[in-house]
DSSP file (Angstrom, degrees, kcal/mol; ACC not computed):
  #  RESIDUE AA STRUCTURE BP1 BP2  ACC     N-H-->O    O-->H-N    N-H-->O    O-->H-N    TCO  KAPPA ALPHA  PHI   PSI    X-CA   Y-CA   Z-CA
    1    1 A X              0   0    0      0, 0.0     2,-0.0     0, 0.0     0, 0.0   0.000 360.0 360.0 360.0 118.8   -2.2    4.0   17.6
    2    2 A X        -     0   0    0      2,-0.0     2,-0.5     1,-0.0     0, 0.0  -0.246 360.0-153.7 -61.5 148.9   -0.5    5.9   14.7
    3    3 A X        -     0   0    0     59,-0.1     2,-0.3     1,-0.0     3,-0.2  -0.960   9.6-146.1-127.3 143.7    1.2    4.2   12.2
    4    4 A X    >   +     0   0    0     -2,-0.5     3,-1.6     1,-0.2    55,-0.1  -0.448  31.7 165.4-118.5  55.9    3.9    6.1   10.5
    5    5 A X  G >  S+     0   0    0     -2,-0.3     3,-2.1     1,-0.2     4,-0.3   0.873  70.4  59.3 -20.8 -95.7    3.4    4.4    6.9
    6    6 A X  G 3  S+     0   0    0      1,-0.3    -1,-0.2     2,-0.2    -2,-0.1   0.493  90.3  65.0 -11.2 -51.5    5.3    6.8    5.2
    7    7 A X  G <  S+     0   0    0     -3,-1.6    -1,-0.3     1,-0.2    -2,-0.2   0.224 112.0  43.8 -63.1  12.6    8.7    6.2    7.2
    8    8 A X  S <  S+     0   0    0     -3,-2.1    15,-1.6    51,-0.1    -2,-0.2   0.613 104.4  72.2-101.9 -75.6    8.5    2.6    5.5
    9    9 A X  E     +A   22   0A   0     -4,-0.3     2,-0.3    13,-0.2    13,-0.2   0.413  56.9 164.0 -62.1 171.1    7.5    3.5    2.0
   10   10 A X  E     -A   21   0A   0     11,-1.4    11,-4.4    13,-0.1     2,-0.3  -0.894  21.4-158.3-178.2 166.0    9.6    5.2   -0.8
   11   11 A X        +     0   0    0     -2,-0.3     2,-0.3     9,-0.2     9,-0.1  -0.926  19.4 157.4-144.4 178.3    9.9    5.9   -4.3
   12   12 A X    >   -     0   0    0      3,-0.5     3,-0.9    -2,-0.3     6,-0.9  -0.946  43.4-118.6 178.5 128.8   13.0    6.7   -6.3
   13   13 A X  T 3  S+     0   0    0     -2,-0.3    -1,-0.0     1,-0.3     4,-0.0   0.519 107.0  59.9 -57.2 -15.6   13.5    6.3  -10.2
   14   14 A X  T 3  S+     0   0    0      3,-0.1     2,-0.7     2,-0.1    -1,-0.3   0.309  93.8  65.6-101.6 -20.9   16.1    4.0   -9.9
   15   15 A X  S X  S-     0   0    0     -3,-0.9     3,-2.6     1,-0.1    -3,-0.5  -0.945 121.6 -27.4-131.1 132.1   14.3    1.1   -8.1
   16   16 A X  G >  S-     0   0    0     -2,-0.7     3,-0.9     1,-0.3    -1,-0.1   0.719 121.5 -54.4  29.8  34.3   11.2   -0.8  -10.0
   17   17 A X  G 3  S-     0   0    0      1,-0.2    -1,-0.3     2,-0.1    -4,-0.1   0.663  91.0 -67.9 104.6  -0.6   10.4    2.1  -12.1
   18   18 A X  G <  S+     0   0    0     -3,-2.6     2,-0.3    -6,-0.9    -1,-0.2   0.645  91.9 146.8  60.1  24.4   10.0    4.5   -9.5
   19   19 A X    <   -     0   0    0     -3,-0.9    -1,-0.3    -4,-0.2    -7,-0.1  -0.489  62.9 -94.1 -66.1 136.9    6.8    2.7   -8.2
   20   20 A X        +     0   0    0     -2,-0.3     9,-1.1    -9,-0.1     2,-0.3  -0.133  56.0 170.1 -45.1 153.3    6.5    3.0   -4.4
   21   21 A X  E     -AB  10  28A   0    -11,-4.4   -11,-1.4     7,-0.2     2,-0.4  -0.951  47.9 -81.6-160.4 171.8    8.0   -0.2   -2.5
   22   22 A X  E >   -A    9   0A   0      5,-1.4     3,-3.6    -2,-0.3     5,-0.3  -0.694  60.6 -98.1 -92.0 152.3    8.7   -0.9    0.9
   23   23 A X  T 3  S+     0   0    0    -15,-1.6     3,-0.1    -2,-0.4   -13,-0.1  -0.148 111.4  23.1 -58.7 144.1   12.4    0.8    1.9
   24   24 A X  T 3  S+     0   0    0      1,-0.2    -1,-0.2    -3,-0.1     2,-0.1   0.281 118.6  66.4  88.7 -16.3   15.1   -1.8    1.7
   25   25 A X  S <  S-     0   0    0     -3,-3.6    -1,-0.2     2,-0.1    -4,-0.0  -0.082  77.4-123.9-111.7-136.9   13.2   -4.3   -0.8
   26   26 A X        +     0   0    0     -3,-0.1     2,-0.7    -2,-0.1    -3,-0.1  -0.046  69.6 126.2-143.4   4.3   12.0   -4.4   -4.3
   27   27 A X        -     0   0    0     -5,-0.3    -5,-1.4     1,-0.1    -2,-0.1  -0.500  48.4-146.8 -71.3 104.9    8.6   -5.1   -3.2
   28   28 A X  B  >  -B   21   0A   0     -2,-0.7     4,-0.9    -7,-0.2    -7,-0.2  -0.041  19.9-129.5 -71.0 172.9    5.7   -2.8   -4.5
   29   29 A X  H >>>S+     0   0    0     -9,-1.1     4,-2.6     2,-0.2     3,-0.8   0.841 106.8  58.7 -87.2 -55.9    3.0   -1.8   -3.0
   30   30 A X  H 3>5S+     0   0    0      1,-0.3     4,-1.3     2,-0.2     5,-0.3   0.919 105.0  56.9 -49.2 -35.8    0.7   -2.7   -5.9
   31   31 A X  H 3>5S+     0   0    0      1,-0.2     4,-1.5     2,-0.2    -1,-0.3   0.910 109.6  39.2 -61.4 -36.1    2.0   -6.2   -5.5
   32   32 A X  H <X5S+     0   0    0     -4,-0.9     4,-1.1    -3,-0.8    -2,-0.2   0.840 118.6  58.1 -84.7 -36.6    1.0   -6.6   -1.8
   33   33 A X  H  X5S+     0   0    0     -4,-2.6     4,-4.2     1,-0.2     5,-0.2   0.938 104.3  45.1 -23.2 -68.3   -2.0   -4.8   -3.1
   34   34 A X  H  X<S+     0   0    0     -4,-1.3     4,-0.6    -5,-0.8    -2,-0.2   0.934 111.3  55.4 -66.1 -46.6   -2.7   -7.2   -5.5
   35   35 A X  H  <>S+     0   0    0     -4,-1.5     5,-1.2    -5,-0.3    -1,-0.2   0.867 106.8  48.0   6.9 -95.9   -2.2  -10.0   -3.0
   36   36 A X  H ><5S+     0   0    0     -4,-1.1     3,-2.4     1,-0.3    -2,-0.2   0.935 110.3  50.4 -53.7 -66.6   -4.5   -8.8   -0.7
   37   37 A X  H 3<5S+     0   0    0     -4,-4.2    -1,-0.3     1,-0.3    -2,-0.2   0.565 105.7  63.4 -49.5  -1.1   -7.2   -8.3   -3.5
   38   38 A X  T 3<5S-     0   0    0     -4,-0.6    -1,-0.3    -5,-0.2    -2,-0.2   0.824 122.1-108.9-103.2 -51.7   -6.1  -12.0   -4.3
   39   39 A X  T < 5S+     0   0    0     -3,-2.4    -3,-0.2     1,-0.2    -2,-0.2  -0.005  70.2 144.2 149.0 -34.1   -7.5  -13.3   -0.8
   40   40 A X      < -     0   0    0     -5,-1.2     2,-0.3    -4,-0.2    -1,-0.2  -0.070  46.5-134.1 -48.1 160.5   -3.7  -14.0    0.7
   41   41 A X     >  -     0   0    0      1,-0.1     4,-1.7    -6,-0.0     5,-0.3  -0.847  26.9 -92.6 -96.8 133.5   -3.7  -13.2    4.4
   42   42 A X  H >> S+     0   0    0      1,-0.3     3,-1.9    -2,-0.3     4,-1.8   0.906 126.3  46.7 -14.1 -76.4   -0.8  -10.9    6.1
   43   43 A X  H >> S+     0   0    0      1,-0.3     3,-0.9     2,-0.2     4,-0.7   0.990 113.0  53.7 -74.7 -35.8    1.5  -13.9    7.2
   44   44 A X  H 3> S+     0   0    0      1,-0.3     4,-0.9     2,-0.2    -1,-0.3   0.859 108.7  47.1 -58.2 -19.6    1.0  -15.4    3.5
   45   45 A X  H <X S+     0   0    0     -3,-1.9     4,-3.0    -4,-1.7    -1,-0.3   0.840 112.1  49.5 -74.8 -30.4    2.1  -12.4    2.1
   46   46 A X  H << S+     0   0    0     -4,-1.8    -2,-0.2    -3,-0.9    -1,-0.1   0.465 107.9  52.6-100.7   5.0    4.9  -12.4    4.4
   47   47 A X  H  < S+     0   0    0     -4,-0.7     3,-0.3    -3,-0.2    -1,-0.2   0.637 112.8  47.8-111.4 -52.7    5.8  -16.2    3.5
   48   48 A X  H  < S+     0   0    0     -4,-0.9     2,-1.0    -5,-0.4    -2,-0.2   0.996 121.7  34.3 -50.6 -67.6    5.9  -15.2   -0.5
   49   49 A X    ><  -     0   0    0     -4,-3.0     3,-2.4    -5,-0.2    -1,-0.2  -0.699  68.2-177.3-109.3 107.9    8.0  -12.2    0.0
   50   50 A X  T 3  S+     0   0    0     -2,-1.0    -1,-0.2    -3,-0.3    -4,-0.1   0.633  80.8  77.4 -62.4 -10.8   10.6  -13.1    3.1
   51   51 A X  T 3  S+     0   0    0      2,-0.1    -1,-0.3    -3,-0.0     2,-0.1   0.706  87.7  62.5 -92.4 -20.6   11.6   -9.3    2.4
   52   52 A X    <   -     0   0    0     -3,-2.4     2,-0.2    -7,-0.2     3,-0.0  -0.322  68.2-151.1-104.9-172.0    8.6   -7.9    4.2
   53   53 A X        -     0   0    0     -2,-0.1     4,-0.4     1,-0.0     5,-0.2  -0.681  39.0-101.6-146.2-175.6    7.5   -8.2    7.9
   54   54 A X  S >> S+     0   0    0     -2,-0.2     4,-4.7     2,-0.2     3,-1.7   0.889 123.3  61.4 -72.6 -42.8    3.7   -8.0    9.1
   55   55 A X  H 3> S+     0   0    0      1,-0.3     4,-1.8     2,-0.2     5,-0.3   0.984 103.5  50.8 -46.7 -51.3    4.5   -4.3   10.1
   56   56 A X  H 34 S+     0   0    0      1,-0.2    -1,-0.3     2,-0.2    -2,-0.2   0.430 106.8  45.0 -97.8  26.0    5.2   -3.8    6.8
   57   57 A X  H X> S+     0   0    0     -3,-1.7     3,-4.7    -4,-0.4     4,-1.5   0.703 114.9  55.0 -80.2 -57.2    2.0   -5.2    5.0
   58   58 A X  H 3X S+     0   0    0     -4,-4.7     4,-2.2     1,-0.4    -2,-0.2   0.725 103.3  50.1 -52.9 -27.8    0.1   -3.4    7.6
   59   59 A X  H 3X S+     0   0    0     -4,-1.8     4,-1.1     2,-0.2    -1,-0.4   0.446 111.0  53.7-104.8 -12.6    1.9    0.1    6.7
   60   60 A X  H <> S+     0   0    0     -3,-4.7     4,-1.8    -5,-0.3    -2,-0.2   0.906 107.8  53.6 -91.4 -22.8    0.8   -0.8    2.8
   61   61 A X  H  X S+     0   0    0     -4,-1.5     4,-2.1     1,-0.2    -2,-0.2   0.996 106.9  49.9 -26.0 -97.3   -2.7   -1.2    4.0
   62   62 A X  H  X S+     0   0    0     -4,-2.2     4,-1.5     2,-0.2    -1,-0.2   0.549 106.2  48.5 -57.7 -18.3   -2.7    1.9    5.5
   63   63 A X  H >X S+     0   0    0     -4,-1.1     4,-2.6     2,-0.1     3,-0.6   0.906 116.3  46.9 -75.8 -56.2   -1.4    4.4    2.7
   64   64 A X  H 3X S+     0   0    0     -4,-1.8     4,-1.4     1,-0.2    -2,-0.2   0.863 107.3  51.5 -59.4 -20.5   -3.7    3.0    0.3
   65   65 A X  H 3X S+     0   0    0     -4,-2.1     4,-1.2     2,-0.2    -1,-0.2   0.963 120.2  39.0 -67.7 -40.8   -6.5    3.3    3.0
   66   66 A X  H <X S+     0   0    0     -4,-1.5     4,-1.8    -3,-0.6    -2,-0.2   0.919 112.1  61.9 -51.2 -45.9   -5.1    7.3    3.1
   67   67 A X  H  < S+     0   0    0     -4,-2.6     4,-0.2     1,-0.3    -1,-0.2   0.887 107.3  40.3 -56.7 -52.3   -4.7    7.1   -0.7
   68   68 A X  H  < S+     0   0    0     -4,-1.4    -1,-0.3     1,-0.3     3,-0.2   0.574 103.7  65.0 -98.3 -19.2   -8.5    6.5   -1.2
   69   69 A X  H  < S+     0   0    0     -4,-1.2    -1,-0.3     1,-0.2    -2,-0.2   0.981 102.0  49.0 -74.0 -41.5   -9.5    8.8    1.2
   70   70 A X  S  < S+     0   0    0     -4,-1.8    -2,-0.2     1,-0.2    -1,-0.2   0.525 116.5  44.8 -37.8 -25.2   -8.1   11.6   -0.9
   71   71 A X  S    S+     0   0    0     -4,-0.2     2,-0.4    -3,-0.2    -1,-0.2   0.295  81.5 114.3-106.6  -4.5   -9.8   10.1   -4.0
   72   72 A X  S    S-     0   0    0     -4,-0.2     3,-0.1    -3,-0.1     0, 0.0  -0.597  72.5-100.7 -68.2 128.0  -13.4    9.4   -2.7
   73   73 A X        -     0   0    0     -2,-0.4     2,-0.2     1,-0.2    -2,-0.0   0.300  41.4 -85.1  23.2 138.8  -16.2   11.4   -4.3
   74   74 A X        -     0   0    0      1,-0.1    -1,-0.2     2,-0.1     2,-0.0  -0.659  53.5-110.3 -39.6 121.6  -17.9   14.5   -2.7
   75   75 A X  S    S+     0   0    0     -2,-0.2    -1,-0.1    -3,-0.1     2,-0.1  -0.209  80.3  44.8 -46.7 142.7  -20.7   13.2   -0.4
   76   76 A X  S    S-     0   0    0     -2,-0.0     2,-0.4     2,-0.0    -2,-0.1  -0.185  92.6 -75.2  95.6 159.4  -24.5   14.1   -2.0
   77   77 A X        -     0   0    0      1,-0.1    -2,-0.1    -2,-0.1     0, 0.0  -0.881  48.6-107.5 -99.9 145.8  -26.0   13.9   -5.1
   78   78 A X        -     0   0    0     -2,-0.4     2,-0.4     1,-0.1    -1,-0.1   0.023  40.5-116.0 -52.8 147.8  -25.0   16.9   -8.2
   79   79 A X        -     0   0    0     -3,-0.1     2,-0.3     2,-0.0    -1,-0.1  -0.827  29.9-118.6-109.8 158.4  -28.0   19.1   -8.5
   80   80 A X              0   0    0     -2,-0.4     0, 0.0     1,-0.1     0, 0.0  -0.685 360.0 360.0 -87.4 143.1  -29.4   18.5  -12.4
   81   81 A X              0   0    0     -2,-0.3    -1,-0.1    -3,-0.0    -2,-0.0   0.414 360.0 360.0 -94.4 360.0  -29.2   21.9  -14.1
């Protein structure tokens, strides 16, 4: 099933610096980021910040999983000159 992250997300200069958040809050993605990397689980994230919904943990998940695919390394090793 496609998940249509993006319709969720924003950024805008006027709200937290013009870090991405989810639409409607003040909630970053590097905070649910940061969370996760903490250990919380989805419905504990969603118990901290009342502002988000499961959907929309799940949809920060999934740009940063896009985000990193975009960043990963070239497969193989450099040939040595």
């Amino acid at each position: 099933q496609y998940m249509d992250y993006l319709a969720r997300i924003t950024r805008r200069p006027d709200v937290c610096g013009g870090e991405p958040v989810i639409i409607g809050t003040r909630v970053t993605l590097r905070t649910v980021l940061a969370s996760l990397a903490e250990g919380a689980s989805i419905p504990e994230i969603v118990l901290d910040f009342p502002t988000l919904t499961e959907s929309d943990v799940r949809c920060v998940i999934a740009y940063a999983a896009a985000s990193a695919v975009e960043d990963l390394p070239q497969s193989g090793v450099p040939a040595l000159s």
